[in-house]
N, CA, C and O atoms as a GROMACS GRO file, in nm:
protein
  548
    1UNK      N    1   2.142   0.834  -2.561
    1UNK     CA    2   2.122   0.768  -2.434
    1UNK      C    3   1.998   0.680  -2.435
    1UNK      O    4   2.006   0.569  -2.382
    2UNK      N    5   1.893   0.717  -2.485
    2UNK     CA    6   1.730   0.658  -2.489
    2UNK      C    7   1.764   0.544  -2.587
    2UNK      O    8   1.658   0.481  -2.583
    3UNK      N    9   1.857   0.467  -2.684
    3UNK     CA   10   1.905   0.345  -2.707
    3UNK      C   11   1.970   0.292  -2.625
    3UNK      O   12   1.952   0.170  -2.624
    4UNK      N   13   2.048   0.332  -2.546
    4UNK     CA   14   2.148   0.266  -2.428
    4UNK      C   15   2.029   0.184  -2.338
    4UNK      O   16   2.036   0.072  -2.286
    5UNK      N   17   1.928   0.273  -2.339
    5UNK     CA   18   1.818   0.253  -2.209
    5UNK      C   19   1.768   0.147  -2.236
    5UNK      O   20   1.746   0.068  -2.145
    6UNK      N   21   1.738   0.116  -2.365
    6UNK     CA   22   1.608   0.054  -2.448
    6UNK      C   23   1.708  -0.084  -2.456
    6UNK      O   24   1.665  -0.186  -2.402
    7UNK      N   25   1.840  -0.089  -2.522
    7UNK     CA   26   1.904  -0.171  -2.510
    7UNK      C   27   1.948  -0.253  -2.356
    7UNK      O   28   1.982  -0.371  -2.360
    8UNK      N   29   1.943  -0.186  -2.237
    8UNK     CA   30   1.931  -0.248  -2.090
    8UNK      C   31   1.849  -0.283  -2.034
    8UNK      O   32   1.844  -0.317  -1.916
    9UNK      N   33   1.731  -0.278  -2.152
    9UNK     CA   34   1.584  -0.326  -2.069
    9UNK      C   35   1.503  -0.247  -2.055
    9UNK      O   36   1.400  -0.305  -2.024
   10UNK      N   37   1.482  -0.083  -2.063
   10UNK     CA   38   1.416   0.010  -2.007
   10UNK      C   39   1.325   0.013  -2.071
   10UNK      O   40   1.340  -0.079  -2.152
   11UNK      N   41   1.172   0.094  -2.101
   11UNK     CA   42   1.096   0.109  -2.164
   11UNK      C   43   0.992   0.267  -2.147
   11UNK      O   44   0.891   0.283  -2.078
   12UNK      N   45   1.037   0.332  -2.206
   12UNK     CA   46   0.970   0.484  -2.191
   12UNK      C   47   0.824   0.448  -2.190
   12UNK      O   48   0.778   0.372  -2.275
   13UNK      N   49   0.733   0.513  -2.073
   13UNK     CA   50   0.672   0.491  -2.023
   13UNK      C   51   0.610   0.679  -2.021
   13UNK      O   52   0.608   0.747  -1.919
   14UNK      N   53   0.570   0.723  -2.145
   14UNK     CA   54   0.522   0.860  -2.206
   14UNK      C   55   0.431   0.919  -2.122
   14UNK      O   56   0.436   1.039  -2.096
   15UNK      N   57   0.339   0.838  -2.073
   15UNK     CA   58   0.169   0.882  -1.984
   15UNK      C   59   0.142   0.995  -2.086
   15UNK      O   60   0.206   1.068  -2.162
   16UNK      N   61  -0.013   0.967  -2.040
   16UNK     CA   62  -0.083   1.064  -2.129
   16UNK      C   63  -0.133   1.204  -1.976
   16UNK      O   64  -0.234   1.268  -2.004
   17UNK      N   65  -0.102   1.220  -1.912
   17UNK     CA   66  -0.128   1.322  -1.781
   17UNK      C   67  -0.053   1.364  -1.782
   17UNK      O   68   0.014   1.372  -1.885
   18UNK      N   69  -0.002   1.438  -1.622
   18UNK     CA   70   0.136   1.509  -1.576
   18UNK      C   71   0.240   1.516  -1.637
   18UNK      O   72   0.298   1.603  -1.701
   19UNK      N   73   0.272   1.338  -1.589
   19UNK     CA   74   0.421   1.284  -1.636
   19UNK      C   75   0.451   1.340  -1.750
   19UNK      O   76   0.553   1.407  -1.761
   20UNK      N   77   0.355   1.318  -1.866
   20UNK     CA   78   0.397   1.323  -1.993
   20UNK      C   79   0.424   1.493  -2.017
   20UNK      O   80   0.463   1.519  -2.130
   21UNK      N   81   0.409   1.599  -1.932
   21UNK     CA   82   0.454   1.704  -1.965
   21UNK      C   83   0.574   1.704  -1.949
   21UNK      O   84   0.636   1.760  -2.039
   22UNK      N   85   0.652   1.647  -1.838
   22UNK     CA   86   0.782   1.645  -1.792
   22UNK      C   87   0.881   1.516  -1.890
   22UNK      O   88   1.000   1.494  -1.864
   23UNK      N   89   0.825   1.463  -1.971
   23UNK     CA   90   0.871   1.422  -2.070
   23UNK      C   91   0.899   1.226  -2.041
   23UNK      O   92   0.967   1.151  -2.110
   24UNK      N   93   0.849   1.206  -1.963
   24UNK     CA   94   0.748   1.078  -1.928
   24UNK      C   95   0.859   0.999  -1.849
   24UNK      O   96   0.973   1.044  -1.847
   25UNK      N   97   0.827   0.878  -1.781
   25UNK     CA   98   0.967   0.820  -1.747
   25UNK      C   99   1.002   0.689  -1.801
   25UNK      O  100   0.932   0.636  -1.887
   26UNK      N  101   1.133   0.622  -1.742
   26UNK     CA  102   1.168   0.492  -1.783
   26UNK      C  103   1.191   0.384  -1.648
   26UNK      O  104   1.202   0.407  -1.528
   27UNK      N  105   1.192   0.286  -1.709
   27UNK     CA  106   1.079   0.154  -1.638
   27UNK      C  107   1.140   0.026  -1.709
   27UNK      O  108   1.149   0.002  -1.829
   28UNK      N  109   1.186  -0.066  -1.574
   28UNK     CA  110   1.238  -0.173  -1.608
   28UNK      C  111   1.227  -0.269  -1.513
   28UNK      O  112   1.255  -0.218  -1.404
   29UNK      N  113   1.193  -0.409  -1.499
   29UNK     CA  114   1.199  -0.475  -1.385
   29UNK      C  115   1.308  -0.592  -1.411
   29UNK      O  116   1.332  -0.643  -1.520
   30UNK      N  117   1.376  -0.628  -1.273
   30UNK     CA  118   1.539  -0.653  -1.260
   30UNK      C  119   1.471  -0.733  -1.138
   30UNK      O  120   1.390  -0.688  -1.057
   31UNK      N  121   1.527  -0.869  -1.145
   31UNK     CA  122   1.497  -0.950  -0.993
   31UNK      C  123   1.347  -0.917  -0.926
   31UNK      O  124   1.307  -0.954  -0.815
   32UNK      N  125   1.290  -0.850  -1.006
   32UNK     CA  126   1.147  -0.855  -0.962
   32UNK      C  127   1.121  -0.724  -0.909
   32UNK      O  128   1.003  -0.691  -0.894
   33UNK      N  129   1.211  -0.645  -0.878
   33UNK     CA  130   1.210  -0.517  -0.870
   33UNK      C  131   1.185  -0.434  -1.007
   33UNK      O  132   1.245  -0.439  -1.115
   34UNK      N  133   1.102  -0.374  -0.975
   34UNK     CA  134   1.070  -0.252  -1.053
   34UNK      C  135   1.192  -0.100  -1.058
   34UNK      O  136   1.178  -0.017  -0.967
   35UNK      N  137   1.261  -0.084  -1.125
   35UNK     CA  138   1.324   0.035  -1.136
   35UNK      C  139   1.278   0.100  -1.217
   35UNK      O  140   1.218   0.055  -1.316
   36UNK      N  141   1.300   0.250  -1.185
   36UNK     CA  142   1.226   0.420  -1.238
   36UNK      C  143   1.397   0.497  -1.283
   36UNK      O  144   1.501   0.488  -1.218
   37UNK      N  145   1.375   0.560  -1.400
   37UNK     CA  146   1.456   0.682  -1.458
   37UNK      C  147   1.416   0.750  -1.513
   37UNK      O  148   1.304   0.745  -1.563
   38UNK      N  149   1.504   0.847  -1.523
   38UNK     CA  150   1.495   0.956  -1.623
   38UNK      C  151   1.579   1.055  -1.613
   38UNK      O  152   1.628   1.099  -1.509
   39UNK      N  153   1.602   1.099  -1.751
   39UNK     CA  154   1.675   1.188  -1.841
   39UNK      C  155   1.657   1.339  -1.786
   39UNK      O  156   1.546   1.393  -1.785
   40UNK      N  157   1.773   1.401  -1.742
   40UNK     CA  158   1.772   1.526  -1.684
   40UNK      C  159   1.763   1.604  -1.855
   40UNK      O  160   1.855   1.586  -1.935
   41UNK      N  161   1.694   1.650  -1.874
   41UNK     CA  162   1.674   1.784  -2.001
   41UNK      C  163   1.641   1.899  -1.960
   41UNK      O  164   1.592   1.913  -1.848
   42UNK      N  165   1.664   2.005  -2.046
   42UNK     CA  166   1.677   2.111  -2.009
   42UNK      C  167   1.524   2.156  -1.954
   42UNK      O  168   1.528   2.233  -1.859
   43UNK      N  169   1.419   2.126  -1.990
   43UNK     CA  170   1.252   2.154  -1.950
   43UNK      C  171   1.269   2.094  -1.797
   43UNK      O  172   1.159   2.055  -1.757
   44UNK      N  173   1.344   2.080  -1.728
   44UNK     CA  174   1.394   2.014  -1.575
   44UNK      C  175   1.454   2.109  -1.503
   44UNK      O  176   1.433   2.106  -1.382
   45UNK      N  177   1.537   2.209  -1.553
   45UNK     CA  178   1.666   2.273  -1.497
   45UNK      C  179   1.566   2.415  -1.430
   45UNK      O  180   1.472   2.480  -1.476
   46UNK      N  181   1.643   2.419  -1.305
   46UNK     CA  182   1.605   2.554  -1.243
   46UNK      C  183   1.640   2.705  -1.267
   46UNK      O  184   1.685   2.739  -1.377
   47UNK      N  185   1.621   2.796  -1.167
   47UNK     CA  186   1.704   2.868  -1.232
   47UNK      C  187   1.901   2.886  -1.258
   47UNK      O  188   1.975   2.937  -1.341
   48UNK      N  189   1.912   2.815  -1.142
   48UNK     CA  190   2.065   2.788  -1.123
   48UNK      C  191   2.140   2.667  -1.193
   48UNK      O  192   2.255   2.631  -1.174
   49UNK      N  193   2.031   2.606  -1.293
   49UNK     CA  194   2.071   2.522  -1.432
   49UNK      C  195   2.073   2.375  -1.354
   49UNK      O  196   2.130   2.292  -1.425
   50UNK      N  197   2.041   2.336  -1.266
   50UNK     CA  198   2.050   2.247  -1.238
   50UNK      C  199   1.910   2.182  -1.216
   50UNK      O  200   1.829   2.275  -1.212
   51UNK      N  201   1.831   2.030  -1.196
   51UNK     CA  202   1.770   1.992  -1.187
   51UNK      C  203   1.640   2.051  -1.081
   51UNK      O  204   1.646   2.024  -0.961
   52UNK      N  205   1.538   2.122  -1.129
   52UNK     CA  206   1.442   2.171  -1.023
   52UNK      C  207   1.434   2.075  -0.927
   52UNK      O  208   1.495   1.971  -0.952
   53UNK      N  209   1.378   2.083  -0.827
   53UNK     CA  210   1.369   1.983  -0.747
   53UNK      C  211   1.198   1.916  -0.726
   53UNK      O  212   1.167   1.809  -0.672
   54UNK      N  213   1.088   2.042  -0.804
   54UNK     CA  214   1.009   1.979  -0.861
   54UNK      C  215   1.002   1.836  -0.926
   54UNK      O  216   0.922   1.745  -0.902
   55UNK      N  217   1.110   1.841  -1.017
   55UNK     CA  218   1.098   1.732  -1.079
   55UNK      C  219   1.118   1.572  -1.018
   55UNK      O  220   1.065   1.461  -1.030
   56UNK      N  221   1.245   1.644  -0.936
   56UNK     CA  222   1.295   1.515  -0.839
   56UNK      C  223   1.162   1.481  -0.746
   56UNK      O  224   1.155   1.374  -0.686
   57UNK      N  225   1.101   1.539  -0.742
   57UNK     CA  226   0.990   1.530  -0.642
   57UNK      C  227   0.873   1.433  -0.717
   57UNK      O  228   0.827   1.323  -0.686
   58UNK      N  229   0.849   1.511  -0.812
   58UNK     CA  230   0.728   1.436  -0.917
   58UNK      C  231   0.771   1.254  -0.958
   58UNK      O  232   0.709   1.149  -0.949
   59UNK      N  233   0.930   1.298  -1.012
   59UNK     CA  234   1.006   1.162  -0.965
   59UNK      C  235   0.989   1.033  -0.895
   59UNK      O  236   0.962   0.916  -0.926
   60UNK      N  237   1.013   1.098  -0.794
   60UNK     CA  238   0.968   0.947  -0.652
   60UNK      C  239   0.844   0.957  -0.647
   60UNK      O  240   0.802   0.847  -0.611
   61UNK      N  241   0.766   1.023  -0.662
   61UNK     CA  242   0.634   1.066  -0.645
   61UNK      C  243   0.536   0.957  -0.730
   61UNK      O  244   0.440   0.903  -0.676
   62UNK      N  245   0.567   0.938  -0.846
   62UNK     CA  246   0.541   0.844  -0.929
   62UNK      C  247   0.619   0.706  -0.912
   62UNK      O  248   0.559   0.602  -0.941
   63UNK      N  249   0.726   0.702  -0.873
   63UNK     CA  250   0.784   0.591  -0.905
   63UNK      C  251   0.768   0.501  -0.744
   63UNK      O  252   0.776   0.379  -0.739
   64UNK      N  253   0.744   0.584  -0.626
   64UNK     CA  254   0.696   0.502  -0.526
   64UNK      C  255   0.506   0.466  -0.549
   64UNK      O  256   0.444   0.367  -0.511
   65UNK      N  257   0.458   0.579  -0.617
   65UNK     CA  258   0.294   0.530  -0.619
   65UNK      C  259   0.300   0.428  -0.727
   65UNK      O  260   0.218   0.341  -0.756
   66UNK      N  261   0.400   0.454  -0.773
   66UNK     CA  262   0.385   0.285  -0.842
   66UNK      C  263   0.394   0.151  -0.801
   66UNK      O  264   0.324   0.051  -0.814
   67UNK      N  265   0.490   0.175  -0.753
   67UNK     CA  266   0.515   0.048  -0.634
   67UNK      C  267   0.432   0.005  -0.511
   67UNK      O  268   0.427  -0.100  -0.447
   68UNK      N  269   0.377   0.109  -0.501
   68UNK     CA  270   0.271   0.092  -0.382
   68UNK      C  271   0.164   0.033  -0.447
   68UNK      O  272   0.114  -0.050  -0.373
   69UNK      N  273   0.109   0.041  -0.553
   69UNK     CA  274  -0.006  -0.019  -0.618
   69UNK      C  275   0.055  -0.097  -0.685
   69UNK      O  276  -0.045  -0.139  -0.744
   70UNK      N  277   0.162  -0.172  -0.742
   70UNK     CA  278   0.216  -0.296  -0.781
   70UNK      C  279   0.187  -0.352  -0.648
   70UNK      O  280   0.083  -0.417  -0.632
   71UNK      N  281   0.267  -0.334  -0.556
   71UNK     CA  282   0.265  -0.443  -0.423
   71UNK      C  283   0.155  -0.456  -0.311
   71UNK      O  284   0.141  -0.537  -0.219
   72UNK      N  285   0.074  -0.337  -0.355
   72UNK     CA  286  -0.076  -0.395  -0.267
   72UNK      C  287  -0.176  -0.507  -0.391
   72UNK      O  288  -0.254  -0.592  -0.347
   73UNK      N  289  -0.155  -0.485  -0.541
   73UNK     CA  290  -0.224  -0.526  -0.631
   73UNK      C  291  -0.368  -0.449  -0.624
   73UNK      O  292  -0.482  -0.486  -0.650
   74UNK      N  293  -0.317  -0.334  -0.581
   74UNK     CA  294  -0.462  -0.244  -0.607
   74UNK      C  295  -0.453  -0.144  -0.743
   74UNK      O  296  -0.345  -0.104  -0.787
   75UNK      N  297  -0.591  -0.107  -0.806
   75UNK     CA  298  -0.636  -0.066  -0.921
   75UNK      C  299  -0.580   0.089  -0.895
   75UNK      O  300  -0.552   0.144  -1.002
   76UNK      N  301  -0.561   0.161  -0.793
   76UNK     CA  302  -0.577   0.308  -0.738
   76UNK      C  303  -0.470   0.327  -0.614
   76UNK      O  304  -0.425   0.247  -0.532
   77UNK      N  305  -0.450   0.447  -0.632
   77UNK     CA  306  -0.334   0.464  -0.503
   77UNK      C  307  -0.375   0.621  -0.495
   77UNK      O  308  -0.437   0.664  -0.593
   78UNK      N  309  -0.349   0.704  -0.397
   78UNK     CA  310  -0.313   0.807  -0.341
   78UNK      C  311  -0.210   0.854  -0.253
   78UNK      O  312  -0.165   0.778  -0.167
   79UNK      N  313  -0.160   0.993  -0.270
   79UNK     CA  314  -0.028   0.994  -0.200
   79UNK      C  315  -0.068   0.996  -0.080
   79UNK      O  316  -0.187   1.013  -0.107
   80UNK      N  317  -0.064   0.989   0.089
   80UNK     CA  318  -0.068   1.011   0.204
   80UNK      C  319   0.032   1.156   0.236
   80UNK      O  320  -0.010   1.267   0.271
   81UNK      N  321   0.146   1.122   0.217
   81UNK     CA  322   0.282   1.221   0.271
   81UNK      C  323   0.372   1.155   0.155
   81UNK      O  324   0.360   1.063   0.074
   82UNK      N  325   0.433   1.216   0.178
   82UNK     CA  326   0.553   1.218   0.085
   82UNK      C  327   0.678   1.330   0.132
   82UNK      O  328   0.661   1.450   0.111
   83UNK      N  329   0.794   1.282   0.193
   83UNK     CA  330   0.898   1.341   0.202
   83UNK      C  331   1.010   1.355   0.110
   83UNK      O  332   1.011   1.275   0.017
   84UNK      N  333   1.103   1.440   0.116
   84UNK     CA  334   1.217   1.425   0.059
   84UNK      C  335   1.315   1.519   0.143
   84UNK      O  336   1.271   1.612   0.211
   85UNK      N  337   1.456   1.488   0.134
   85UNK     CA  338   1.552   1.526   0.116
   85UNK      C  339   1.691   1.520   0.044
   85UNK      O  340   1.778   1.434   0.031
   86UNK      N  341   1.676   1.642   0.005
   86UNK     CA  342   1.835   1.677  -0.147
   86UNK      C  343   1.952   1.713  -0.122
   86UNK      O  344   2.016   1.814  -0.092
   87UNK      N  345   1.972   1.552  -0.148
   87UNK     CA  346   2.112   1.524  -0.090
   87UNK      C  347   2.287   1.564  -0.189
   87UNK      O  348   2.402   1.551  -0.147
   88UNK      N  349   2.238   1.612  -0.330
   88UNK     CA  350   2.300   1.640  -0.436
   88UNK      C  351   2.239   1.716  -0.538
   88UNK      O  352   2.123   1.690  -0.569
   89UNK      N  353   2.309   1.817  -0.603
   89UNK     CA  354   2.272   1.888  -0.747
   89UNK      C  355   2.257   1.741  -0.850
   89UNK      O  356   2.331   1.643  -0.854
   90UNK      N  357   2.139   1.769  -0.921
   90UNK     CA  358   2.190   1.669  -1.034
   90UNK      C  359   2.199   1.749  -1.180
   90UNK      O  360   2.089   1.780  -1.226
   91UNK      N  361   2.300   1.781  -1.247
   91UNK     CA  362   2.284   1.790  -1.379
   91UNK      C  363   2.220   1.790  -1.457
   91UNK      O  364   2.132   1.712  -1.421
   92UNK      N  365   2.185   1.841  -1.595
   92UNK     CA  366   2.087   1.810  -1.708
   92UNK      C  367   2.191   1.743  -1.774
   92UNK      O  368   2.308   1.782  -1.769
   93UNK      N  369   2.158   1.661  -1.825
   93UNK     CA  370   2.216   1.513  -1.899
   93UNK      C  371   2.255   1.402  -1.810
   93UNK      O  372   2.302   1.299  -1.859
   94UNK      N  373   2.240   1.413  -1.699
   94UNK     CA  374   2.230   1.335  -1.586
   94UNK      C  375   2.108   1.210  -1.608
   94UNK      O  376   1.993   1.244  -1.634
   95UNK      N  377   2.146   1.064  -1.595
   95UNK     CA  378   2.085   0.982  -1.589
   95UNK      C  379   2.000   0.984  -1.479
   95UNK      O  380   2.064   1.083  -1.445
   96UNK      N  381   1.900   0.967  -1.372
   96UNK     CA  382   1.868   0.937  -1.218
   96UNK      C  383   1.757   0.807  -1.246
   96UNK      O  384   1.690   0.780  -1.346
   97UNK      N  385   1.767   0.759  -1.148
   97UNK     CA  386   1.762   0.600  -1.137
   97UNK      C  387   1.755   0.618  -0.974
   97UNK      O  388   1.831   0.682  -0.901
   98UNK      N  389   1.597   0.512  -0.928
   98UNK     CA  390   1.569   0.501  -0.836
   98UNK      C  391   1.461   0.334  -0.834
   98UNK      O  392   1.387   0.293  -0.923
   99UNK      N  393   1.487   0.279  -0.716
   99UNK     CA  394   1.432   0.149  -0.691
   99UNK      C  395   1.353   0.130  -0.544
   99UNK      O  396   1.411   0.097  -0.440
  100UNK      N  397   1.209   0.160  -0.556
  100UNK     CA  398   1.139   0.183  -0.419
  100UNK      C  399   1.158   0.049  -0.338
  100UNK      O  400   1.205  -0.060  -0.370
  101UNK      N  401   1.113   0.091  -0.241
  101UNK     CA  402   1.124  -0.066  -0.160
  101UNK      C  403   1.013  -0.053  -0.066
  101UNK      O  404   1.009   0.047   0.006
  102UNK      N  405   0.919  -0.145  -0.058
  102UNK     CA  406   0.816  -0.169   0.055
  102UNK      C  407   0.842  -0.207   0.165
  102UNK      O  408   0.872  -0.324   0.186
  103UNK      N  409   0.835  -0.076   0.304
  103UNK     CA  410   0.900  -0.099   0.430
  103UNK      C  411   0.800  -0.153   0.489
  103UNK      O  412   0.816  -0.238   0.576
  104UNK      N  413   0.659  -0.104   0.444
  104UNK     CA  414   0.534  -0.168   0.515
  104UNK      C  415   0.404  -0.161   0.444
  104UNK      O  416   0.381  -0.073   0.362
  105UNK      N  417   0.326  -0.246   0.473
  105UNK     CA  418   0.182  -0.260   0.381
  105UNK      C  419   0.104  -0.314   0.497
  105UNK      O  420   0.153  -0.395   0.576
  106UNK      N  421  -0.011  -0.272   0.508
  106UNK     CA  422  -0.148  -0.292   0.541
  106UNK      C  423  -0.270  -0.325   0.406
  106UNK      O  424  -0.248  -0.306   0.287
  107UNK      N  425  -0.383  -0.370   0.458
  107UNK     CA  426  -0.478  -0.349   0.365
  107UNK      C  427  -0.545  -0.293   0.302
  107UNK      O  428  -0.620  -0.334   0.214
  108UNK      N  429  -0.509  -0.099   0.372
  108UNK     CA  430  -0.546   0.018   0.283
  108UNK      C  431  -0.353   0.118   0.281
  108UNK      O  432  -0.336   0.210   0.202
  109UNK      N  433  -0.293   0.095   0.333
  109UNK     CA  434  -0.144   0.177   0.332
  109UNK      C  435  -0.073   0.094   0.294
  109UNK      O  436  -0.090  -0.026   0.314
  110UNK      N  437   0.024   0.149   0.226
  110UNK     CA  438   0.180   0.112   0.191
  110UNK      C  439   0.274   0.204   0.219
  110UNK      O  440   0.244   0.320   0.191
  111UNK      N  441   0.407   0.180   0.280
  111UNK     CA  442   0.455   0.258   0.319
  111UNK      C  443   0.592   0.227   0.270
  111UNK      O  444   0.653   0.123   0.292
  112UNK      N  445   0.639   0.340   0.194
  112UNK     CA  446   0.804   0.338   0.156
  112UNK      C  447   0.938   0.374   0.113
  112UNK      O  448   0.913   0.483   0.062
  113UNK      N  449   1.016   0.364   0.104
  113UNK     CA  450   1.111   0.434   0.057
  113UNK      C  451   1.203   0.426  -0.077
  113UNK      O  452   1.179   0.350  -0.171
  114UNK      N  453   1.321   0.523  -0.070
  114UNK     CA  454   1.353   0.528  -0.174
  114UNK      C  455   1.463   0.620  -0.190
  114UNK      O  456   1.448   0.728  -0.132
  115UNK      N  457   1.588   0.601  -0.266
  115UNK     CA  458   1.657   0.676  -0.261
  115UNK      C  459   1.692   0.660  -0.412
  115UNK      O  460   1.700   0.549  -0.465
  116UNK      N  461   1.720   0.816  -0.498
  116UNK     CA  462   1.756   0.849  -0.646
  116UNK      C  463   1.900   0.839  -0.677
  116UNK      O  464   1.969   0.878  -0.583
  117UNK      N  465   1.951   0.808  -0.758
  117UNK     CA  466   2.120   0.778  -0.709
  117UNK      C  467   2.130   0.846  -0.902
  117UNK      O  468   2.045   0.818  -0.986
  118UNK      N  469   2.248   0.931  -0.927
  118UNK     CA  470   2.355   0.961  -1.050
  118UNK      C  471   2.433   0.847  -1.078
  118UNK      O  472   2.508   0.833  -0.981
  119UNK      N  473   2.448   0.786  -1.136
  119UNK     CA  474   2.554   0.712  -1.120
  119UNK      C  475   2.566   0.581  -0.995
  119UNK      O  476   2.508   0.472  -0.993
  120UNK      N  477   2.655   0.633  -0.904
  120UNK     CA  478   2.675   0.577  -0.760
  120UNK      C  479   2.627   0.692  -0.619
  120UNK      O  480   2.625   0.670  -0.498
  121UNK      N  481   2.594   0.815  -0.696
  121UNK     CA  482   2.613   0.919  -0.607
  121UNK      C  483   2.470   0.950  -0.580
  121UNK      O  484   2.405   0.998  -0.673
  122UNK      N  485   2.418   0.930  -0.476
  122UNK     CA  486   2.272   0.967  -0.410
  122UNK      C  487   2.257   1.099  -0.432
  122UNK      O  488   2.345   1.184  -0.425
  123UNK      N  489   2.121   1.117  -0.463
  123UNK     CA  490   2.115   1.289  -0.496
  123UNK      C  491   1.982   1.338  -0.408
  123UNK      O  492   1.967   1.451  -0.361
  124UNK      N  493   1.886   1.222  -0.396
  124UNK     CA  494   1.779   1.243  -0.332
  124UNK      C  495   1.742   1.109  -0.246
  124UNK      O  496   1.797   1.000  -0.258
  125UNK      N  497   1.639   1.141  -0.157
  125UNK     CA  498   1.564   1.073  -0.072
  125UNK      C  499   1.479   1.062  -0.050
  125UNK      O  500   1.447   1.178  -0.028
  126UNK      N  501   1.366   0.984  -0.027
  126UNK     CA  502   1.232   1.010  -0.022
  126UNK      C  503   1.167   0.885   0.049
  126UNK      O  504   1.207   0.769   0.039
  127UNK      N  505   1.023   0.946   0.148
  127UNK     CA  506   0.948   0.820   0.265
  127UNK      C  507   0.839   0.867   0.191
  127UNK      O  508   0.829   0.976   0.134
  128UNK      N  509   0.775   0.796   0.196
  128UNK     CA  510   0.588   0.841   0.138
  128UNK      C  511   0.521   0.680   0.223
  128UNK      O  512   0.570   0.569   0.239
  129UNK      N  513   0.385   0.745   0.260
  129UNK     CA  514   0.294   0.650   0.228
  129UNK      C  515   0.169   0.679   0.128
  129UNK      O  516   0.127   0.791   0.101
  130UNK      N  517   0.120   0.563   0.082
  130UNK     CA  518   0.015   0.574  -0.024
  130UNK      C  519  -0.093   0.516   0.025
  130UNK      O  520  -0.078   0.404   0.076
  131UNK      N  521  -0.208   0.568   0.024
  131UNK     CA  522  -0.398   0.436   0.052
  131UNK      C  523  -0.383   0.426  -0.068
  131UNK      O  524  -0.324   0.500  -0.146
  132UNK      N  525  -0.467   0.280  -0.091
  132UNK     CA  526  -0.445   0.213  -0.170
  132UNK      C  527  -0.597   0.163  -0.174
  132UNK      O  528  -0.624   0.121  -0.062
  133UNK      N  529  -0.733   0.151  -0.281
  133UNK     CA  530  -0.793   0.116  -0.349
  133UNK      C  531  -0.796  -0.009  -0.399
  133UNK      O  532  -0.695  -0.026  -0.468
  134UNK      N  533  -0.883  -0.128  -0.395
  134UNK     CA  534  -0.878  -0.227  -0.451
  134UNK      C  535  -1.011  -0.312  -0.516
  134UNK      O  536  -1.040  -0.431  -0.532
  135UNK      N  537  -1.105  -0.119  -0.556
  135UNK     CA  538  -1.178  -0.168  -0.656
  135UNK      C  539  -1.214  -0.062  -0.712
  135UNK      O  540  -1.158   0.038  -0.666
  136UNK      N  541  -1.284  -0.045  -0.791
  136UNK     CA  542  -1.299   0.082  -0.918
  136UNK      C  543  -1.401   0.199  -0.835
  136UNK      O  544  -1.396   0.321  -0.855
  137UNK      N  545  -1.473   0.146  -0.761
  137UNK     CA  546  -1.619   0.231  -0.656
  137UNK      C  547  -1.531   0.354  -0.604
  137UNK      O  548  -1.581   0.440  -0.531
   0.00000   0.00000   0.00000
């Protein structure tokens, strides 16, 4: 699958922190949008074998604080809130693929959403806002 990815544009994106325990994510920009994935593996699965929801969480978690500091063009972000709701089991070997969208920005908040989709099939949901930093101090 991680050639399929690489071949559509994607680019594993390892981090040397958190992420990279959970086995890092993938990252592609399409029309100027930034899209987030990743590979359901078994270091993911709960006890009922299906995707913790930790993960789905850490998920948007990263892939909206990314976007929030792409689209303010700030150096730093922090989470504010962060919601979700699980709208589907996802599988291990399950692709998930999510594309944030900026509902609102100020000069220290960004605010936005996001929904994780299988395939065509939504599995998760998620609102967060992020403060946002726009110098190293």
């Amino acid at each position: 699958m991680e050639h399929d990815l690489q071949t559509a544009g994607w680019t594993l994106d390892p981090d040397d922190g958190f992420v990279g325990h959970v086995g890092g994510l993938w990252r592609r920009v399409v029309d100027g949008q930034t899209q987030f994935a990743f590979i359901a593996r078994g270091i993911h699965a709960n006890r009922n074998g299906v995707v913790h929801g930790g993960m789905l969480m850490t998920f948007a978690d990263r892939a909206l604080g990314h976007t929030a500091r792409h689209a303010a063009g700030a150096i730093r972000g922090a989470t504010i809130s962060l919601t979700h709701q699980f709208l589907a089991p996802v599988r291990i070997g399950d692709l998930i693929e999510m594309t944030p969208q900026v509902t609102r920005k100020s000069a220290r908040m960004v605010f936005l959403t996001a929904t994780a989709f299988v395939g065509e099939a939504p599995v998760v949901s998620a609102q967060g806002v992020w403060r946002v930093t726009h110098s190293r101090g």
